[in-house]
ROLUMDO-287770 format. One record per atom (N, C-alpha, C): atom name; residue number from 1; y, z, x. Coordinates in steps of 0.05 Angstrom, whole numbers. Layout:
BEGIN
+-------+-----+--------+--------+--------+
! atome ! num !  north !     up !   east !
+-------+-----+--------+--------+--------+
!    CA ! NUM !      Y !      Z !      X !
...
+-------+-----+--------+--------+--------+
//
This chain:
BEGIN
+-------+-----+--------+--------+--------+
! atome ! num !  north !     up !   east !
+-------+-----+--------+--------+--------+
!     N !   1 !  -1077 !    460 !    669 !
!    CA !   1 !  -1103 !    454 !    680 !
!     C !   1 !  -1113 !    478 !    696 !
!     N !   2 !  -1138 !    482 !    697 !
!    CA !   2 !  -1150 !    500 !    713 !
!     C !   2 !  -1157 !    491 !    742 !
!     N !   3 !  -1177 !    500 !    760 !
!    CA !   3 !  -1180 !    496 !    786 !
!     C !   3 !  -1209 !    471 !    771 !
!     N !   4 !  -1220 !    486 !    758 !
!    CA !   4 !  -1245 !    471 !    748 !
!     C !   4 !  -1244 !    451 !    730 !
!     N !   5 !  -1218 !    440 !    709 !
!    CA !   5 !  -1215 !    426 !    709 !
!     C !   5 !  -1216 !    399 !    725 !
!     N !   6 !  -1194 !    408 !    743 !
!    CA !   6 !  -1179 !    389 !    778 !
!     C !   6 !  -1202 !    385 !    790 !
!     N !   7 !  -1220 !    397 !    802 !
!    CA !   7 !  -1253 !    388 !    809 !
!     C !   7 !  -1265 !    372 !    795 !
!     N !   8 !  -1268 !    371 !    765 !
!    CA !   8 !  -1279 !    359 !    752 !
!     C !   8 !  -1271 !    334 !    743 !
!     N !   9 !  -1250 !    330 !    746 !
!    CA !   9 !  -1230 !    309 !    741 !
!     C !   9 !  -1234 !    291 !    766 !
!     N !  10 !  -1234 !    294 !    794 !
!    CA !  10 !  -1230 !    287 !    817 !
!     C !  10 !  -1261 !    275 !    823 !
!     N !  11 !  -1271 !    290 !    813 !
!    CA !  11 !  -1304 !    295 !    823 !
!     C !  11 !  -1315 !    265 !    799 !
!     N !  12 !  -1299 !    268 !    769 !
!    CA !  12 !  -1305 !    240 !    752 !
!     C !  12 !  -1293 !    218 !    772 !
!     N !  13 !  -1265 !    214 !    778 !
!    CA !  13 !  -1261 !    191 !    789 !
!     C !  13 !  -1280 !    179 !    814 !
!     N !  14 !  -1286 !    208 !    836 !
!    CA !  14 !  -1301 !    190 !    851 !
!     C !  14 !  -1328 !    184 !    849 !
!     N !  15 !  -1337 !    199 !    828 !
!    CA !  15 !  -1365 !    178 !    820 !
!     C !  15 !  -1362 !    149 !    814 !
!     N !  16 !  -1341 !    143 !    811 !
!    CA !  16 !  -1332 !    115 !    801 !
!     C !  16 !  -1331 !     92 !    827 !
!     N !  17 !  -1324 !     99 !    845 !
!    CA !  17 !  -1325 !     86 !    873 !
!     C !  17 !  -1344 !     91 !    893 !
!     N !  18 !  -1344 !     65 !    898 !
!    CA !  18 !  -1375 !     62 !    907 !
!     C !  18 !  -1375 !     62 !    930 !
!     N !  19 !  -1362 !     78 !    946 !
!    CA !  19 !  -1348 !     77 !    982 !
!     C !  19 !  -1344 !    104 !    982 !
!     N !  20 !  -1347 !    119 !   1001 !
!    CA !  20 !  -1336 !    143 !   1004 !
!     C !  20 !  -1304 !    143 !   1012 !
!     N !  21 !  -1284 !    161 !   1009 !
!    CA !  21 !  -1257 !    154 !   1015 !
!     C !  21 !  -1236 !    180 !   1020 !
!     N !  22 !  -1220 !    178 !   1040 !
!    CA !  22 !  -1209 !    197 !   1052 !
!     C !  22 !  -1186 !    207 !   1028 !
!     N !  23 !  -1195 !    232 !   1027 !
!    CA !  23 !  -1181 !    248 !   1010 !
!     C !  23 !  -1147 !    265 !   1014 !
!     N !  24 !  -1130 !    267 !   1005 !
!    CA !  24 !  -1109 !    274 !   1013 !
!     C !  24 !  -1094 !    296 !    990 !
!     N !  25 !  -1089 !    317 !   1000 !
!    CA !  25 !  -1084 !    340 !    986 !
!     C !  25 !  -1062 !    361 !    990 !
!     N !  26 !  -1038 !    364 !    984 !
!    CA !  26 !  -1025 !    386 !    978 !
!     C !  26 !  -1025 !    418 !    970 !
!     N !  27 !  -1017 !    439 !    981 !
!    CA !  27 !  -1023 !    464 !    964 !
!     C !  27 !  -1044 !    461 !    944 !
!     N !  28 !  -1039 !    470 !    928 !
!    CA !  28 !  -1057 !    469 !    907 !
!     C !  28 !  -1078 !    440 !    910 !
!     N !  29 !  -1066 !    418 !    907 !
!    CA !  29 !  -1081 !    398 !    913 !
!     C !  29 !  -1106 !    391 !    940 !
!     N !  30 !  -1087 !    402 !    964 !
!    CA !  30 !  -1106 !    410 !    984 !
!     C !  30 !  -1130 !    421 !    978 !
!     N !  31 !  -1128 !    445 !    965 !
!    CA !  31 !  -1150 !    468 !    955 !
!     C !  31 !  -1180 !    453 !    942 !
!     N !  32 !  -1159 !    444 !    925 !
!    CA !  32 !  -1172 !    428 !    902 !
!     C !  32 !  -1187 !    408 !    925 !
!     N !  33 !  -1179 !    393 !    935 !
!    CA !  33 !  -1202 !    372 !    951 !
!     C !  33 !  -1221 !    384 !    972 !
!     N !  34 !  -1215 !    404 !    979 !
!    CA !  34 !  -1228 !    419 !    995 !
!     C !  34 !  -1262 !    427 !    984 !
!     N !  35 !  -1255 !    445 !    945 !
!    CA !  35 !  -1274 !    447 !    940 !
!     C !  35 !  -1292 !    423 !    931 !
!     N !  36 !  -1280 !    392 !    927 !
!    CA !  36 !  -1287 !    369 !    919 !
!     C !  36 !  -1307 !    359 !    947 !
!     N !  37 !  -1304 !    365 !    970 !
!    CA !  37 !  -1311 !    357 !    995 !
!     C !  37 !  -1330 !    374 !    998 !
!     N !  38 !  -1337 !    397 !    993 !
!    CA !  38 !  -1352 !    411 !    996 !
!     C !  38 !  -1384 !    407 !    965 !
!     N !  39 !  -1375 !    400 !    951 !
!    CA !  39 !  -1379 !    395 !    929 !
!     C !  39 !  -1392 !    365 !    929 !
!     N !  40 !  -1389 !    357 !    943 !
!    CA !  40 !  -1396 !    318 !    936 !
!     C !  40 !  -1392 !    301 !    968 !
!     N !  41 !  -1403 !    320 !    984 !
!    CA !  41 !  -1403 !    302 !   1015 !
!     C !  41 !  -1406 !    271 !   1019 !
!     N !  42 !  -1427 !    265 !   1002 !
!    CA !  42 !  -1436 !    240 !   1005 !
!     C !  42 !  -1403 !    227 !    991 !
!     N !  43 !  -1384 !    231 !    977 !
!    CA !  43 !  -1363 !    217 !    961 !
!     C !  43 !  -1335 !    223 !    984 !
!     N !  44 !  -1337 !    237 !    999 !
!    CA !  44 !  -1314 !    245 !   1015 !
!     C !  44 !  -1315 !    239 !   1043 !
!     N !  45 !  -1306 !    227 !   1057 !
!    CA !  45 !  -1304 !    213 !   1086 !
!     C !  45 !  -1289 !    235 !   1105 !
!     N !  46 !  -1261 !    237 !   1093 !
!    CA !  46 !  -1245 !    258 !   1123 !
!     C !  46 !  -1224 !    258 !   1089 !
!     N !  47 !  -1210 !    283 !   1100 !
!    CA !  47 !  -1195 !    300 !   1092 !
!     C !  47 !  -1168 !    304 !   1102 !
!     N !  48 !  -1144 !    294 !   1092 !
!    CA !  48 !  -1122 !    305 !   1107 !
!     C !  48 !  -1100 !    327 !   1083 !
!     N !  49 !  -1098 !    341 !   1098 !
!    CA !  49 !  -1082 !    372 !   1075 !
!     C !  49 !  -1064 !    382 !   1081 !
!     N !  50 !  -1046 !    383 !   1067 !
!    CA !  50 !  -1019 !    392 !   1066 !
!     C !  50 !  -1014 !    415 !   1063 !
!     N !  51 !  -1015 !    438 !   1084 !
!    CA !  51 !  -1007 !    468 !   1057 !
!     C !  51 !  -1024 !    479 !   1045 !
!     N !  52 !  -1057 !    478 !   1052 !
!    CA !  52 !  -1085 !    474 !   1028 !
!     C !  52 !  -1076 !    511 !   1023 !
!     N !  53 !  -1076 !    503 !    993 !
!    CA !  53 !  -1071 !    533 !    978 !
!     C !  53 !  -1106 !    553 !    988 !
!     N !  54 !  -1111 !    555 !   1012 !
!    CA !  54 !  -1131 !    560 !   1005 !
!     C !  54 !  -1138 !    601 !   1006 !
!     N !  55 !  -1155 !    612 !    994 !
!    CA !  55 !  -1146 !    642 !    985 !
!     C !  55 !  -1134 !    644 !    966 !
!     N !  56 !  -1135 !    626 !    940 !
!    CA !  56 !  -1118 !    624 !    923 !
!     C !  56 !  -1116 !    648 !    903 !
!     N !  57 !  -1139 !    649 !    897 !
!    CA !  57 !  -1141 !    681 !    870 !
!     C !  57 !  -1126 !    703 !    877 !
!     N !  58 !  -1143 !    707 !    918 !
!    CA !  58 !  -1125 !    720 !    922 !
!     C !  58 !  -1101 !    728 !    930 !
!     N !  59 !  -1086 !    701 !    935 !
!    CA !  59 !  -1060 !    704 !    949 !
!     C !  59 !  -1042 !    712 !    923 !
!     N !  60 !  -1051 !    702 !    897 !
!    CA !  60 !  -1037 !    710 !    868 !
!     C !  60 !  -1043 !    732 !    874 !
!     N !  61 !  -1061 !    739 !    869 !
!    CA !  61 !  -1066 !    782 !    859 !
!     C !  61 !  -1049 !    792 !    884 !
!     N !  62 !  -1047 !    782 !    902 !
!    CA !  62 !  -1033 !    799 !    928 !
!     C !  62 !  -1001 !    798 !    917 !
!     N !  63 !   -991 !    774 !    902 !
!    CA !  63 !   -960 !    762 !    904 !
!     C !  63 !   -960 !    785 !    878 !
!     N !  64 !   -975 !    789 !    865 !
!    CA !  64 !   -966 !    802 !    833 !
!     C !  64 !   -959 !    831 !    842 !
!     N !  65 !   -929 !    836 !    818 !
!    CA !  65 !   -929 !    863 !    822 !
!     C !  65 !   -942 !    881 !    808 !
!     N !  66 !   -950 !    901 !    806 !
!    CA !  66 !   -973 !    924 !    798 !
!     C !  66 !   -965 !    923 !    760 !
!     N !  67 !   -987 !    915 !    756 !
!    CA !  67 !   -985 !    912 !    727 !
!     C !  67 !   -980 !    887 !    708 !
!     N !  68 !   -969 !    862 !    737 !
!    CA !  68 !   -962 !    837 !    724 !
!     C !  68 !   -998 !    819 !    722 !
!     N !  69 !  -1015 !    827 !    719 !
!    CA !  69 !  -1042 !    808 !    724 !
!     C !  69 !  -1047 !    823 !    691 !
!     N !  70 !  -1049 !    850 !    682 !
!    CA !  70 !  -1063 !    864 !    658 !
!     C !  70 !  -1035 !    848 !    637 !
!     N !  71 !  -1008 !    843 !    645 !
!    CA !  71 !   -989 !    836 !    630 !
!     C !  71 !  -1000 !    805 !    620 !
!     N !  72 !   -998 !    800 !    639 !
!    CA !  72 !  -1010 !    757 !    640 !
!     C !  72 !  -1037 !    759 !    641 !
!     N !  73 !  -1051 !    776 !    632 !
!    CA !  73 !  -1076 !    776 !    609 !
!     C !  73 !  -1064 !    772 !    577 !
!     N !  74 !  -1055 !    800 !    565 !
!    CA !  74 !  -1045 !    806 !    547 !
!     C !  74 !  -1019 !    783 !    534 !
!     N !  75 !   -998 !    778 !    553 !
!    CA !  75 !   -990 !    759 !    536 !
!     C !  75 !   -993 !    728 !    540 !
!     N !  76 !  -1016 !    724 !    552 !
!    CA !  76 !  -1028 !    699 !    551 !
!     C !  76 !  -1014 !    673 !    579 !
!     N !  77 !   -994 !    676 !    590 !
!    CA !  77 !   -971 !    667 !    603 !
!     C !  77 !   -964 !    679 !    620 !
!     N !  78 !   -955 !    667 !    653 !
!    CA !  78 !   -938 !    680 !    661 !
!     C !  78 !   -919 !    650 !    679 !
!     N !  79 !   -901 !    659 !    681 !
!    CA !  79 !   -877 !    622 !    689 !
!     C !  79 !   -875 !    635 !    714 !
!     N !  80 !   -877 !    613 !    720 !
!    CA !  80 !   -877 !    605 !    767 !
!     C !  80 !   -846 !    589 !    772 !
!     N !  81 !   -854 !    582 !    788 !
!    CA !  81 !   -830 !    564 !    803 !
!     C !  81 !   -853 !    536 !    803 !
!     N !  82 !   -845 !    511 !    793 !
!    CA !  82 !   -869 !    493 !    800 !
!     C !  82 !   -850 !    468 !    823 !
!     N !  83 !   -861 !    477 !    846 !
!    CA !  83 !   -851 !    458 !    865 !
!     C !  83 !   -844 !    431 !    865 !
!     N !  84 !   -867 !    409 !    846 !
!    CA !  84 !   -865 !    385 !    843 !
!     C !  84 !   -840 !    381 !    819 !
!     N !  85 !   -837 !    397 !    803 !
!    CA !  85 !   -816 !    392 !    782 !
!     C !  85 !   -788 !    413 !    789 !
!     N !  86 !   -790 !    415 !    805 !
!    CA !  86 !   -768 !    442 !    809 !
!     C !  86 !   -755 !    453 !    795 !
!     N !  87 !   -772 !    470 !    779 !
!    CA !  87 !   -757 !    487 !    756 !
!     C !  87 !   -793 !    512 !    745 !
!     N !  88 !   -775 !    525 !    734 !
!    CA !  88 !   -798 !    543 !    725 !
!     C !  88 !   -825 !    532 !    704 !
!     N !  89 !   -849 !    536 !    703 !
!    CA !  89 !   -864 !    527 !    688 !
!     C !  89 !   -885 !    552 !    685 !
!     N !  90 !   -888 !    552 !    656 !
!    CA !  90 !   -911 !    573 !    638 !
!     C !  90 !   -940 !    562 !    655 !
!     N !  91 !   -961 !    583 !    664 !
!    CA !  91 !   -990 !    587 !    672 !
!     C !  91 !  -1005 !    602 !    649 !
!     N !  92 !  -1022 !    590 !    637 !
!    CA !  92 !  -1043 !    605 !    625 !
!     C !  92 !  -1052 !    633 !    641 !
!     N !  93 !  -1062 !    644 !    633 !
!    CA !  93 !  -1084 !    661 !    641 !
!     C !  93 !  -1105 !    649 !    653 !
!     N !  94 !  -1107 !    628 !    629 !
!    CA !  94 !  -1148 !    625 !    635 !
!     C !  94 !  -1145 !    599 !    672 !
!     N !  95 !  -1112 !    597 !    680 !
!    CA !  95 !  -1115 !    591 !    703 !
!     C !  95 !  -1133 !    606 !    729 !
!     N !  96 !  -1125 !    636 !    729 !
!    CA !  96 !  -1129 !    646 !    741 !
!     C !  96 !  -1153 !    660 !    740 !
!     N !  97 !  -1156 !    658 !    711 !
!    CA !  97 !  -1187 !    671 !    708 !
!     C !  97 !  -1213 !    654 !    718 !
!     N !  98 !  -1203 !    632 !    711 !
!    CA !  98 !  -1225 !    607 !    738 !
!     C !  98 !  -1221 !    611 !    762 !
!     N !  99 !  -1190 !    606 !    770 !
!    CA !  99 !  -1196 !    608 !    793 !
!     C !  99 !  -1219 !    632 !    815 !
!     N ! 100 !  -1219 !    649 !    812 !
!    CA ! 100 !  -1237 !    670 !    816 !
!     C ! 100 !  -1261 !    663 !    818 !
!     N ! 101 !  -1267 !    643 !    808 !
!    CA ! 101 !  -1300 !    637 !    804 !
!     C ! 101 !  -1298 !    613 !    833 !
!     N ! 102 !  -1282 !    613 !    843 !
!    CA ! 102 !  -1287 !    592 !    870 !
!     C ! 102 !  -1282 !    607 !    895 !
!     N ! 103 !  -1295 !    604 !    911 !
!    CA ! 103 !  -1294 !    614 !    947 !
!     C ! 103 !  -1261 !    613 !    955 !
!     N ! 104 !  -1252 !    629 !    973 !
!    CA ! 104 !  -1239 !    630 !    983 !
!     C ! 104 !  -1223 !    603 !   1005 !
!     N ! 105 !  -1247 !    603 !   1017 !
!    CA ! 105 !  -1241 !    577 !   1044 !
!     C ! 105 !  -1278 !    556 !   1027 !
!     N ! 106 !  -1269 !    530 !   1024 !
!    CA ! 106 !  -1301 !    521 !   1020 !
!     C ! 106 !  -1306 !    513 !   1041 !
!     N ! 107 !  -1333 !    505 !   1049 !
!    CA ! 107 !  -1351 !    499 !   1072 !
!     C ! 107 !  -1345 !    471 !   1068 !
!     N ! 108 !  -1333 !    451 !   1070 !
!    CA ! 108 !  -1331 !    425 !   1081 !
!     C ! 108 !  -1345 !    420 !   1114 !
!     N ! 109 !  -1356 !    400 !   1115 !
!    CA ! 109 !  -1354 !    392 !   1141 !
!     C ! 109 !  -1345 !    367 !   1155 !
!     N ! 110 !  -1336 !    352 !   1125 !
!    CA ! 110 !  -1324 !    326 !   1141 !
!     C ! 110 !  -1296 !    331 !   1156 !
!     N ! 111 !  -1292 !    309 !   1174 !
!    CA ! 111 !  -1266 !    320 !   1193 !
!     C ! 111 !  -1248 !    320 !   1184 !
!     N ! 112 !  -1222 !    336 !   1181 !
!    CA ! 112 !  -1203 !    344 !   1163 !
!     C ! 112 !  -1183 !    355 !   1183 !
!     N ! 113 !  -1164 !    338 !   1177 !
!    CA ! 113 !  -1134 !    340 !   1193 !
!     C ! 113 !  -1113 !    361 !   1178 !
!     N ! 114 !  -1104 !    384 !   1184 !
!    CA ! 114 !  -1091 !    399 !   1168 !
!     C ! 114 !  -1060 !    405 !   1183 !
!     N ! 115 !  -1041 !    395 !   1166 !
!    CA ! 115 !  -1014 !    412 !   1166 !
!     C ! 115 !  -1009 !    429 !   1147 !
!     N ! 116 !   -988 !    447 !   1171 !
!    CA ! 116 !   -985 !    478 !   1153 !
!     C ! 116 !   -952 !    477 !   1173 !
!     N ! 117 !   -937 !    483 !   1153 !
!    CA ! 117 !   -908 !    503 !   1167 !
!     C ! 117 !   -922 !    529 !   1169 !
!     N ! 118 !   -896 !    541 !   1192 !
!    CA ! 118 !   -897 !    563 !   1209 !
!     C ! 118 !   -881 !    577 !   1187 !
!     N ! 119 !   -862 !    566 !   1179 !
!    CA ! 119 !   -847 !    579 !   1156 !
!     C ! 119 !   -849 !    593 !   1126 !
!     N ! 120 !   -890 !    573 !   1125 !
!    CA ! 120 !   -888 !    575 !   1088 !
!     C ! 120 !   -886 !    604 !   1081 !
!     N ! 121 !   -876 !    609 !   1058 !
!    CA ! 121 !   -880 !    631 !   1045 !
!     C ! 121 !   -889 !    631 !   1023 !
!     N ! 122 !   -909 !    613 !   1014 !
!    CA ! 122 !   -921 !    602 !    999 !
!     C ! 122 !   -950 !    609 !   1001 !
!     N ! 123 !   -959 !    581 !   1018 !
!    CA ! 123 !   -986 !    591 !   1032 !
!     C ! 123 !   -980 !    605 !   1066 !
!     N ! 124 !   -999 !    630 !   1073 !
!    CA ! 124 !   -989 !    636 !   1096 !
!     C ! 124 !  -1005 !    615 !   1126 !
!     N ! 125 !   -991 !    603 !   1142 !
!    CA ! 125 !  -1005 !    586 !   1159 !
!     C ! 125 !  -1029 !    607 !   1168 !
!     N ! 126 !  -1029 !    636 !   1169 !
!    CA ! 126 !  -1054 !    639 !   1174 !
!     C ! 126 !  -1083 !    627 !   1156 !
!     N ! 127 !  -1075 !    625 !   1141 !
!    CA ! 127 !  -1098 !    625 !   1118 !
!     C ! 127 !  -1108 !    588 !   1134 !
!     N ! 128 !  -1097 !    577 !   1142 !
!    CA ! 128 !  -1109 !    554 !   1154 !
!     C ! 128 !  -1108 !    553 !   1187 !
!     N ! 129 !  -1106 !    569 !   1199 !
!    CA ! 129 !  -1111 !    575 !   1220 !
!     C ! 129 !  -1138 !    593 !   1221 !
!     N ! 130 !  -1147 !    611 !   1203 !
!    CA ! 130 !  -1176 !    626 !   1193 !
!     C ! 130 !  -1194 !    600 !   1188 !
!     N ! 131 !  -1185 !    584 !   1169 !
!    CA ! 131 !  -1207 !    565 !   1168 !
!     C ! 131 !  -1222 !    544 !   1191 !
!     N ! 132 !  -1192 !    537 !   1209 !
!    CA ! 132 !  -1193 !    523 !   1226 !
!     C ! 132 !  -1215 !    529 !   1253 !
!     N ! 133 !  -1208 !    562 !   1254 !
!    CA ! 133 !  -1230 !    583 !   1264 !
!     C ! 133 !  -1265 !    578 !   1264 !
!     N ! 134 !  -1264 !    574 !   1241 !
!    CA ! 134 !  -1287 !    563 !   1231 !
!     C ! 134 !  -1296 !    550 !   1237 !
!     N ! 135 !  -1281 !    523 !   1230 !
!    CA ! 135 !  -1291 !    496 !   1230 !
!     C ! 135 !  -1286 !    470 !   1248 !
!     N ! 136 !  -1303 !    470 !   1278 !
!    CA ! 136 !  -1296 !    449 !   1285 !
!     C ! 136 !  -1289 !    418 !   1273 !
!     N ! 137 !  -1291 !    417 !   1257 !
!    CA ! 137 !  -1298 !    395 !   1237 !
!     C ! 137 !  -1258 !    387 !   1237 !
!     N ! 138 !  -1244 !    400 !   1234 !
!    CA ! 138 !  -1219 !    411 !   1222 !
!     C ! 138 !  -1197 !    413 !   1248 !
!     N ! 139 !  -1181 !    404 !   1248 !
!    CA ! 139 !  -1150 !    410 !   1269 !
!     C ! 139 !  -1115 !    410 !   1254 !
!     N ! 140 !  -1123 !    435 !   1260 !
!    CA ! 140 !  -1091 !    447 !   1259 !
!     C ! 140 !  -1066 !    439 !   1265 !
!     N ! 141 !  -1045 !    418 !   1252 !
!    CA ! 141 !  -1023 !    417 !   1265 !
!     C ! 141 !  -1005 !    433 !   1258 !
!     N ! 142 !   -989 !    455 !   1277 !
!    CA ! 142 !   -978 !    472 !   1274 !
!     C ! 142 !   -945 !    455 !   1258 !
!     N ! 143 !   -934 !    458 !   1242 !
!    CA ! 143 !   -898 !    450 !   1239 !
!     C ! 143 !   -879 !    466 !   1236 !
!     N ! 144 !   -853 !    467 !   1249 !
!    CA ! 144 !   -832 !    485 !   1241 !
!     C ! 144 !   -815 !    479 !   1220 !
!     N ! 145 !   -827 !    480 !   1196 !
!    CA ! 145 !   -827 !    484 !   1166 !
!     C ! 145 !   -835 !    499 !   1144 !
!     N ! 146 !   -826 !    489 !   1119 !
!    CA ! 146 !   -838 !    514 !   1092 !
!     C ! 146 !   -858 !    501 !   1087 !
!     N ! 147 !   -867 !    505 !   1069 !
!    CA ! 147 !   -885 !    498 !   1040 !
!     C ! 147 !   -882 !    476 !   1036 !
!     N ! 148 !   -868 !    458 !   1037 !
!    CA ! 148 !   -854 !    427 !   1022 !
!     C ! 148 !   -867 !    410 !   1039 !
!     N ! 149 !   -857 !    415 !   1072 !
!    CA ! 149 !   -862 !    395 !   1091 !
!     C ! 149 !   -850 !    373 !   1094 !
!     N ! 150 !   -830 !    376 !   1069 !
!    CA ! 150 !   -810 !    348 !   1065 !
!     C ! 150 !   -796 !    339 !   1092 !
!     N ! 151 !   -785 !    358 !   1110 !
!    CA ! 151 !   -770 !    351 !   1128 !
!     C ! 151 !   -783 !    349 !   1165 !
!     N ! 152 !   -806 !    351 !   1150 !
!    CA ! 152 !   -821 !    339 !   1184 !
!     C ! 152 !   -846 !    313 !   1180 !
!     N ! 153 !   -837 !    299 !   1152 !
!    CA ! 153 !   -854 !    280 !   1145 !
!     C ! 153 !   -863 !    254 !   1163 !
!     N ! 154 !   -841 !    242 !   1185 !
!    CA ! 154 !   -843 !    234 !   1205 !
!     C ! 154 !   -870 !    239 !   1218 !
!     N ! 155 !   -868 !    263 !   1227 !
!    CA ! 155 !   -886 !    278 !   1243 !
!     C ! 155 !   -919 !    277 !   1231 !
!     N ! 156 !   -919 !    277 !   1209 !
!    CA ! 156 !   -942 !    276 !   1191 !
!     C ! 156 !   -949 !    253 !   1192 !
!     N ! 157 !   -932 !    234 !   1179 !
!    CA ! 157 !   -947 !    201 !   1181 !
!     C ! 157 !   -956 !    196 !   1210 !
!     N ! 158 !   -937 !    202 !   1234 !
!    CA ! 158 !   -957 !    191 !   1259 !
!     C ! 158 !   -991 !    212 !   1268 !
!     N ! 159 !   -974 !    238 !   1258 !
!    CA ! 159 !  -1011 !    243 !   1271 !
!     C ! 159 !  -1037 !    232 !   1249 !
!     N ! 160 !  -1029 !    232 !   1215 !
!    CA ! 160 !  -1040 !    224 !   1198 !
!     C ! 160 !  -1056 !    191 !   1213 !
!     N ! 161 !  -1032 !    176 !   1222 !
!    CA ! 161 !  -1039 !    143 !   1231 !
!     C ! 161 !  -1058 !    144 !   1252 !
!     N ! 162 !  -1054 !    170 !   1269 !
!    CA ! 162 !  -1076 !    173 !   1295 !
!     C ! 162 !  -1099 !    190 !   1285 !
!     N ! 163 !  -1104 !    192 !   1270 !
!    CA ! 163 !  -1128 !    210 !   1257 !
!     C ! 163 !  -1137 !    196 !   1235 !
!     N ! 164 !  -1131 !    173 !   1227 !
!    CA ! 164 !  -1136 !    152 !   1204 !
!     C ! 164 !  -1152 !    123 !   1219 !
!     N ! 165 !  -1132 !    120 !   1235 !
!    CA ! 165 !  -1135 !     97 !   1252 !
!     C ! 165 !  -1138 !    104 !   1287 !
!     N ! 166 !  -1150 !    113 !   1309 !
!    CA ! 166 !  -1151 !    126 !   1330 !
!     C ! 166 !  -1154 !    101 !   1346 !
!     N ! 167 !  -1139 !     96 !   1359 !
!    CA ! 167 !  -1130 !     87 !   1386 !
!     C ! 167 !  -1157 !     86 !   1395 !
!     N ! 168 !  -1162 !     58 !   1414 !
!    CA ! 168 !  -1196 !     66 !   1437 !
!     C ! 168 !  -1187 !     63 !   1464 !
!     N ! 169 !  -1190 !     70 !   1476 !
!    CA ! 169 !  -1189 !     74 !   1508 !
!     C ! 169 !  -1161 !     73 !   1512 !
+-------+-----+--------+--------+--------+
//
């Protein structure tokens, strides 16, 4: 799938519901709802993100070594590490050649709760600490974790429950 696919796909389902509804997103998936929220305000309520891959085109061209982007033109392929399946998986080209055609950080403004490890080496927590910069709309929970987040999930469900559901007085 491409980035424009995943928008387009996300962007069909929520024409389908007739409620606006809080979106929830991972790395890549993060990203992906980000430009969906920016993309379709009236369909998106609040935002919570895991890791949002966001800088994506360029955090690739930065990770590639000199010559591996003209190679994974040419032979059509290049294999990752794919987190959800843990094992290596083949990327088109024409992944990355979309990706490029999308913004770096999108302009969302609904309120959007973001965790990031201090650890990732994946996405860098700066890259959501820059956005956060930006956007009052948006709050940063810092974690002492990677990329996964698997092991401070605790921590996630309660601020998730207080930013979903908020306590009055």
């Amino acid at each position: 799938m491409t980035v424009t696919s995943q928008v387009d796909l996300v962007g069909d389902v929520l024409r389908q519901i007739a409620e606006p509804v809080t979106m929830f997103g991972s790395s890549l998936g993060g990203y992906v709802a980000t430009l969906v929220a920016a993309r379709m305000p009236e369909a998106v309520e609040r935002l919570v993100l895991l890791a949002p891959a966001f800088r994506l085109f360029e955090r690739w061209c930065e990770q590639l070594p000199d010559g591996a982007l003209e190679k994974w033109r040419n032979e059509g392929h290049v294999t990752v590490y794919h987190y959800g399946d843990k094992q290596d998986r083949p990327i088109g080209y024409g992944f990355i050649e979309d990706a490029q055609r999308y913004e770096a950080f999108a302009d969302f403004r609904q309120p959007a709760l973001i965790f990031h490890g201090s650890q990732d080496p994946v996405v860098p927590m700066e890259y959501s600490e820059t956005f956060v910069a930006g956007h009052p709309n948006a709050r940063l929970v810092k974690l002492a974790s990677g990329h996964e987040l698997t092991d401070v999930l605790e921590d996630i469900w309660h601020a998730t429950e207080d930013f979903l559901y908020p306590r009055s007085g």
